[in-house]
ROGUNU-916802 format. One record per residue (C-alpha): x negated, y, z. Coordinates in steps of 0.02 Angstrom, whole numbers, padded with zeros to 5 digits, always signed. Example, Ala and Ser with C-alpha at 12.3 -4.5 7.8 and 13.67 -1.06 7.14 Angstrom:
2
-00615-00225+00390/-00684-00053+00357/
This chain:
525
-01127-05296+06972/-01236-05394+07099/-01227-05564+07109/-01311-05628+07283/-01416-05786+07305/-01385-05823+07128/-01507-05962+07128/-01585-06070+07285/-01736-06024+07373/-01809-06183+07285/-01786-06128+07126/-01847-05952+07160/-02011-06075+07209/-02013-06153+07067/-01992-05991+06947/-02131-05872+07042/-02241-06035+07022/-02222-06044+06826/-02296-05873+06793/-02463-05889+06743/-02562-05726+06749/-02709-05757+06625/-02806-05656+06561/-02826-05758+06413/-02828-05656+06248/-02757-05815+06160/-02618-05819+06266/-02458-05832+06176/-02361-05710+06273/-02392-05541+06285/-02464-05490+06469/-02511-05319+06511/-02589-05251+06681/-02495-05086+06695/-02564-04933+06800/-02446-04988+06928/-02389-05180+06893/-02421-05307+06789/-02278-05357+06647/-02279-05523+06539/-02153-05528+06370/-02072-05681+06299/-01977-05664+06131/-02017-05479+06103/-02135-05369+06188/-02047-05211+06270/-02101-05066+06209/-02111-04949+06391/-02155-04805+06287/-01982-04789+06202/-01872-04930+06302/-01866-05040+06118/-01944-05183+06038/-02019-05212+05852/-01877-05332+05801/-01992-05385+05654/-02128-05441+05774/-02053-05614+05897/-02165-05672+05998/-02195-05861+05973/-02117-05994+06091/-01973-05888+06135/-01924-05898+06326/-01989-06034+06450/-01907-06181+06447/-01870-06169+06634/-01757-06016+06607/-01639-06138+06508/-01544-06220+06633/-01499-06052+06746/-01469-05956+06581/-01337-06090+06545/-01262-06111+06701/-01239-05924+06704/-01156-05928+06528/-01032-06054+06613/-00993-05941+06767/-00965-05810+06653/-01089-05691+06722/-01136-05658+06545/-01093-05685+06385/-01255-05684+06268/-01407-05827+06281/-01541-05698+06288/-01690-05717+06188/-01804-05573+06264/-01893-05600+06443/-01988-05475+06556/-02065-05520+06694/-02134-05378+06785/-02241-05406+06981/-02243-05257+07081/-02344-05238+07233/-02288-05143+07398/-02263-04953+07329/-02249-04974+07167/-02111-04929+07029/-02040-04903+06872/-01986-04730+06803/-01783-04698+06784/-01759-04751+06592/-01588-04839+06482/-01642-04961+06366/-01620-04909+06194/-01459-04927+06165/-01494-05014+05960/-01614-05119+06041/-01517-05247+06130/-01348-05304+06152/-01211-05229+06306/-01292-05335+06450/-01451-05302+06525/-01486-05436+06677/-01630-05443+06813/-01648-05565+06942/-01763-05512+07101/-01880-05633+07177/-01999-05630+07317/-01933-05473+07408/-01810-05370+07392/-01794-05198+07357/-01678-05012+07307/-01644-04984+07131/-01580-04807+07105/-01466-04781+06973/-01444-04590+06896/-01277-04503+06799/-01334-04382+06659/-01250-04256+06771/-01375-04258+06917/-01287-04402+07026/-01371-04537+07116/-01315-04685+07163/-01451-04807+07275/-01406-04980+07246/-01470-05134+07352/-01562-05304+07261/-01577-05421+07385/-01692-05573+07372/-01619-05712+07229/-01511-05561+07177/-01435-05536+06975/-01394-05379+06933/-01302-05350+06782/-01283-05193+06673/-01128-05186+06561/-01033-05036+06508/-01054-04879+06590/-01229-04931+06705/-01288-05003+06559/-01268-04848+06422/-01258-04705+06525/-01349-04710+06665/-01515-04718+06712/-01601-04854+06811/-01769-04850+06893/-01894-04886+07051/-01948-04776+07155/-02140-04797+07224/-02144-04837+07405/-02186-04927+07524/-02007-04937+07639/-01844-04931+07576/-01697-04866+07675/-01553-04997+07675/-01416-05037+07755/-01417-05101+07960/-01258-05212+07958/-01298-05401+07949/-01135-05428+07820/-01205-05288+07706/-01350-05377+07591/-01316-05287+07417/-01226-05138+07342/-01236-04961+07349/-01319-04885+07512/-01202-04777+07613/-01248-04628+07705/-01193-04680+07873/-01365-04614+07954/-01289-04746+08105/-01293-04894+07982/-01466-04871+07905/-01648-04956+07930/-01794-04960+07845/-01865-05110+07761/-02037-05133+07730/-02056-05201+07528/-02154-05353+07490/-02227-05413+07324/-02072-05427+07206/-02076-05531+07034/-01914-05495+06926/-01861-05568+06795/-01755-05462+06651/-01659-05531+06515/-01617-05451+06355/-01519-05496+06206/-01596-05414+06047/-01472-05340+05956/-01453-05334+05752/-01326-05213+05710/-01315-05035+05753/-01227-05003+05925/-01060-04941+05942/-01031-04927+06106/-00905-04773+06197/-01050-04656+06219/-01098-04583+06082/-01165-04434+06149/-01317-04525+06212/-01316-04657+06101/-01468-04670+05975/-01369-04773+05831/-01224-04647+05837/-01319-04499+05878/-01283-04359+05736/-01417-04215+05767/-01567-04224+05843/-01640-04075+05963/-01673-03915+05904/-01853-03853+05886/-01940-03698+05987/-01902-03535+05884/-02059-03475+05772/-01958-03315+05719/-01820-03199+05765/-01688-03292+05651/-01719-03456+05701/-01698-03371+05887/-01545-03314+05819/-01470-03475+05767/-01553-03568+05933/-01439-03439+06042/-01300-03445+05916/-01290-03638+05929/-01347-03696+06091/-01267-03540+06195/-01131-03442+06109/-01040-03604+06026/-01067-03718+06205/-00987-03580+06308/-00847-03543+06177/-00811-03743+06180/-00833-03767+06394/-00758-03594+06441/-00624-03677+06523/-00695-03805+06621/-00843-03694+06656/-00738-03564+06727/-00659-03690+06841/-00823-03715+06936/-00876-03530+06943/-00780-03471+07110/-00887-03437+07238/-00968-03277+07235/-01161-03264+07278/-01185-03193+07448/-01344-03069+07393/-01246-03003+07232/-01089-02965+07345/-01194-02882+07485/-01292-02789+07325/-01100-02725+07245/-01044-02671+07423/-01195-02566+07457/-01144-02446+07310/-01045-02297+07341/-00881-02282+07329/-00827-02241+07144/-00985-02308+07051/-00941-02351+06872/-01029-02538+06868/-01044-02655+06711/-01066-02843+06743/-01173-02878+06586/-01124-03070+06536/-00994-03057+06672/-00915-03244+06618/-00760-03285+06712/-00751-03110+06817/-00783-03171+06963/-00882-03037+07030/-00779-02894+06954/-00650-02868+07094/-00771-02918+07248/-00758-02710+07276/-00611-02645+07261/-00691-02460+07279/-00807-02474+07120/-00748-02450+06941/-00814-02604+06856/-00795-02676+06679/-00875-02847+06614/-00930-02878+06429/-00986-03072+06380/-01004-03141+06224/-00871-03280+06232/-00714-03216+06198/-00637-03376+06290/-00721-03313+06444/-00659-03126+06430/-00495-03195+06387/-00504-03277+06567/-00530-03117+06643/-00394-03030+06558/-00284-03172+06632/-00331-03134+06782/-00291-02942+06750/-00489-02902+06763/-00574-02770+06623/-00679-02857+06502/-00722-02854+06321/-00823-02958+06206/-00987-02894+06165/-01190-02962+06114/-01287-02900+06284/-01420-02836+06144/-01299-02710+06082/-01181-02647+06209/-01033-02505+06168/-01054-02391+06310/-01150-02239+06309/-01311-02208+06385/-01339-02166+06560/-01135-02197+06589/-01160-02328+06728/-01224-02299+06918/-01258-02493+06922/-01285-02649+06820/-01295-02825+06871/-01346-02980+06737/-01312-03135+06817/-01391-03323+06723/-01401-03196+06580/-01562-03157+06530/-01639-03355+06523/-01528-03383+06384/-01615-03287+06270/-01735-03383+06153/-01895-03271+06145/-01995-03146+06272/-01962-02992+06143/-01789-03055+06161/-01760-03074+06345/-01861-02886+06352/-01741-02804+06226/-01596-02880+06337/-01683-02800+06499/-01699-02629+06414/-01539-02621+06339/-01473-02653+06525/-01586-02518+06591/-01505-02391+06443/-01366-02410+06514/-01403-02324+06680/-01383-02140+06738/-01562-02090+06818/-01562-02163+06985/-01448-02286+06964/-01478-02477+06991/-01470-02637+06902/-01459-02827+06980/-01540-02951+06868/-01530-03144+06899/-01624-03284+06828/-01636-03469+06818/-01824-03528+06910/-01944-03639+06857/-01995-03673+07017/-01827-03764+07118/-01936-03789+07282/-02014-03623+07393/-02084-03612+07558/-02070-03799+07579/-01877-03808+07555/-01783-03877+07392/-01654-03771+07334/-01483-03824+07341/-01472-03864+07150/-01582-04005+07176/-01516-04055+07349/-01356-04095+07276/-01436-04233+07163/-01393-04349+07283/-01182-04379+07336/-01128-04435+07513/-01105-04606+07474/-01012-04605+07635/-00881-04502+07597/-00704-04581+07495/-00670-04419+07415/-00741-04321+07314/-00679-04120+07306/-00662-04014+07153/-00814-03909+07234/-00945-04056+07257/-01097-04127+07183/-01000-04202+07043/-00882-04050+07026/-01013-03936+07012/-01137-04067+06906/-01164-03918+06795/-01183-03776+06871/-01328-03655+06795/-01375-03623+06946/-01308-03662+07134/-01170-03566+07217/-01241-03504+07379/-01135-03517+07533/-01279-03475+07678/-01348-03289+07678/-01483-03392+07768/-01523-03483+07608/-01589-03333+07514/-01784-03291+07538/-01879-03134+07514/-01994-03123+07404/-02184-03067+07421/-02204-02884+07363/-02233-02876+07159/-02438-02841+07203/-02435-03011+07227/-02377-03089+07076/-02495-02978+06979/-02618-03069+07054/-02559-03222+07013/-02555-03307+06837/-02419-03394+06777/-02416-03561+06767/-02310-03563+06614/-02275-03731+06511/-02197-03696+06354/-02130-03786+06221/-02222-03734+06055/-02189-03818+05889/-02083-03964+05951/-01925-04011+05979/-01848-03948+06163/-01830-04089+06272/-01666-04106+06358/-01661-04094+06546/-01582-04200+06675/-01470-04109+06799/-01514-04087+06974/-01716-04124+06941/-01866-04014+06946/-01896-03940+06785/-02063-03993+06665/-02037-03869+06531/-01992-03683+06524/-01892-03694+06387/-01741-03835+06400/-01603-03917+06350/-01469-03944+06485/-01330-04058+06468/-01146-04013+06516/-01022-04146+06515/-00851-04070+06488/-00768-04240+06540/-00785-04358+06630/-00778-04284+06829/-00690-04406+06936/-00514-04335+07021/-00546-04286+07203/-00499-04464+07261/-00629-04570+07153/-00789-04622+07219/-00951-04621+07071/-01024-04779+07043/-01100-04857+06899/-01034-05022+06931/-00855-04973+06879/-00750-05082+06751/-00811-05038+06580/-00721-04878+06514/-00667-04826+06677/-00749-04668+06658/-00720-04554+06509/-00912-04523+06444/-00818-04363+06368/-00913-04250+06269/-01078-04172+06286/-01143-04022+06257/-01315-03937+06276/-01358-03779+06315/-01537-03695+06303/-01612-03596+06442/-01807-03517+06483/-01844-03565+06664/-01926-03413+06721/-02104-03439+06808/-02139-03334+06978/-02172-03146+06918/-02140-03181+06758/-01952-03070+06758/-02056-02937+06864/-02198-02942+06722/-02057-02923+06587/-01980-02787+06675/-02133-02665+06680/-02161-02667+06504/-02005-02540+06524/-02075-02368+06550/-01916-02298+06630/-01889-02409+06777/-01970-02429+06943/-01937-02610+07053/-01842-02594+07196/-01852-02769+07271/-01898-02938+07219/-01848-03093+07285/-01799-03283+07262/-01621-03327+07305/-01584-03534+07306/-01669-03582+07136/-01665-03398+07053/-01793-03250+07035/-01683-03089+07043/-01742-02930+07043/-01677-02731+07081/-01730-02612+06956/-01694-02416+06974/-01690-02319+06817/-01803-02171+06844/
């Protein structure tokens, strides 16, 4: 919620002129010049490391004694319910920010409020599942998290200079639209807020568990140091999530890939094709001329394709039933970046390869590390944002597809070809592991930090076609739903081509990068 001109341009005076930056040591309250604003704490000092504070440690003299009278008239208006007794004041100059964060959800109580003073400015406000929303703090402004803005999503600044807002005189605060004929850009000017926090003293218990610290029941799995703990990685954070999301997972899977379709219609007529983790099937009956068969190792998934009167079986793409040299063609699609080690992902590539008669051809598909090439973002992370615009919302958008592993592609004209593989031989690497620490969880529909990753899929939760996404929605009116987290290796440029000659029987046909995905064509020689 945003509250406009929530106090009078006198008393916004009269605040701005009671902050006192010293640079006094002995000054009471804690002051800090950050890198890229300066922050004064009363109560408790906010810890920006970890979004907390050392309950233990109060600051003496509590809040200023000016904040009494507006914190009380507020309490009265019922624009919150708790007296704080934590302050912030942060003072950010033209282009400056603060990264996306959620205060810890132990640390303080269900409302989180900030007035803006001095200028206003765009607050954007992210879903776990990718979605933005930009929302607009005018001048004298309160915003207040509760609920669902306050738990689940993120809220942060974004460094700049101009913000893009809204044209229309009548249209101060809210979410910005994307009515390219209502927008302007406004020019940011120093901006003091002021945030108020309630500490809290008992654990939290709010409706999202799944991201909540006080109810959260494991915490993230470590980088594998050996083949069983590889094992139990894949075992937990693949074959269980797919086995529990098959459903809903299948239900965004419908569009097939324009470069795998053209790929199955160049084989002759009566190949014999496996699709090697083929999921849902989709790509099993794009030709009708080829003999093809899936495997995957969710039986939920194959059981999917059965219903839909497809051949598939459930099988561990390190260990596949069929003889050798029985297929003419093989395609892996968002296969091989599930596996948790490089002798791992290399057994799955040759076991593929034994699976091909001399001659014959395999399509192999993975996740990238790098989501932006030749200047253009690829359509995973162009979908971070939703057309605010818009009143509905179809099964097959931003929010529909939240978790896709990787974008459908619906533009042959989106897929780019690659440099030949002399190329990437020259070229390193850049690859940023995780070693001997826990793998950090990703956020959906962002460029990637890590090669090796946690990402979220939220089985619940998607709005029907006719809901708009906002995090200002009356508390519980979106079912946080469950959570689940599956592990993937990003793959760095040449680093699938690299893996696949340390086969000896295989020559590489064609390499390319295809809307967020290295792919390659091997021939079996």
């Amino acid at each position: 919620m945003v509250v406009e001109e929530i106090i009078s341009s006198e008393d916004e005076k009269m605040l701005l002129e009671s902050v006192i930056w010293s640079e006094d040591a002995d000054d009471q309250n804690f002051q800090k010049s950050l890198k890229r604003r300066r922050v004064k704490h009363f109560g408790y000092e906010f810890h920006y490391e970890n979004n907390n504070v050392d309950k233990d440690k109060p600051l003496p003299g509590g809040l200023p004694d000016i904040c009494d009278s507006i914190l009380e008239k507020w309490l009265k208006k019922g624009y919150i319910k708790y007296k704080p007794d934590q302050l912030t004041i942060n003072q950010y100059e033209p282009g400056h920010g603060i990264p996306a964060h959620i205060d810890t959800h132990s640390a303080f109580e269900d409302e989180i409020i900030s007035l803006s003073l001095g200028s206003e400015v765009v607050m954007d406000f992210k879903h776990p599942d990718g979605v933005t929303v930009q929302v607009m703090l005018p001048c004298r402004s309160l915003l207040v998290m509760t609920g669902e803005s306050r738990y689940l999503w993120t809220h942060g600044i974004t460094p700049r200079k101009f913000d893009t807002i809204q044209a229309s005189e009548h249209y101060k605060s809210g979410i910005i639209t994307s009515d390219i004929g209502d927008l302007t850009l406004s020019k940011r000017g120093i901006r003091t807020s002021f945030t108020f926090r309630k500490v809290r003293h008992t654990p939290c218990n709010c409706s999202y568990s799944s991201v909540c610290d006080s109810q959260r029941k494991e915490t993230p799995p470590s980088f594998p140091k050996s083949e069983k703990e590889a094992t139990q990685l894949e075992q937990e954070y693949v074959h269980r999530v797919y086995e529990e999301i098959a459903g809903h997972f299948s239900s965004t899977r419908h569009t097939p890939w324009p470069r795998i379709v053209e790929f199955l219609k160049s084989l002759p007529n009566g190949s014999i094709v496996a699709d090697i983790g083929c999921g849902n099937g989709k790509y099993l009956g794009i030709n009708k001329e080829l003999y093809m068969i899936g495997c995957d190792r969710s039986p939920n998934l194959v059981d999917i394709c059965r219903e839909r009167q497809l051949q598939a079986f459930v099988c561990d793409a390190l260990a596949i039933p069929f003889r050798t040299g029985s297929c003419d063609a093989c395609i892996s699609i968002a296969v091989i970046h599930h596996f948790a080690t490089a002798e791992r992902r290399v057994a799955a590539l040759q076991e593929l390869v034994r699976l091909l008669r001399p001659g014959g051809k395999a399509l192999i598909y993975v996740w990238a590390m790098e989501q932006e090439y030749n200047n253009q973002k690829s359509k995973y992370l162009k979908e971070n944002r939703i057309n605010q615009g818009k009143k509905e919302i179809s099964d097959t958008s931003t929010r529909g597809q939240l978790v896709e592993q990787m974008p459908d592609v619906n533009n042959q004209d989106l897929a780019f070809s690659m440099p030949s593989i002399n190329v990437f031989q020259e070229e390193e690497c850049n690859s940023r592991k995780v070693t001997n620490s826990e793998l950090p969880i990703h956020t959906n529909r962002t460029t990637f930090h890590s090669q090796d990753v946690l990402v979220p899929w939220h089985l619940k939760g998607n709005p029907g076609k006719d809901k708009s996404v906002e995090p200002f929605g009356p508390v519980g009116s979106h079912d946080p739903g469950s959570v689940f987290h599956r592990y993937y290796h990003v793959f760095c440029a040449g680093e699938l081509e690299a893996a696949c000659q340390t086969l000896s029987n295989v020559s590489i046909l064609q390499s390319y990068y295809d809307q967020g995905n290295w792919c390659v064509i091997l021939q079996k020689i």
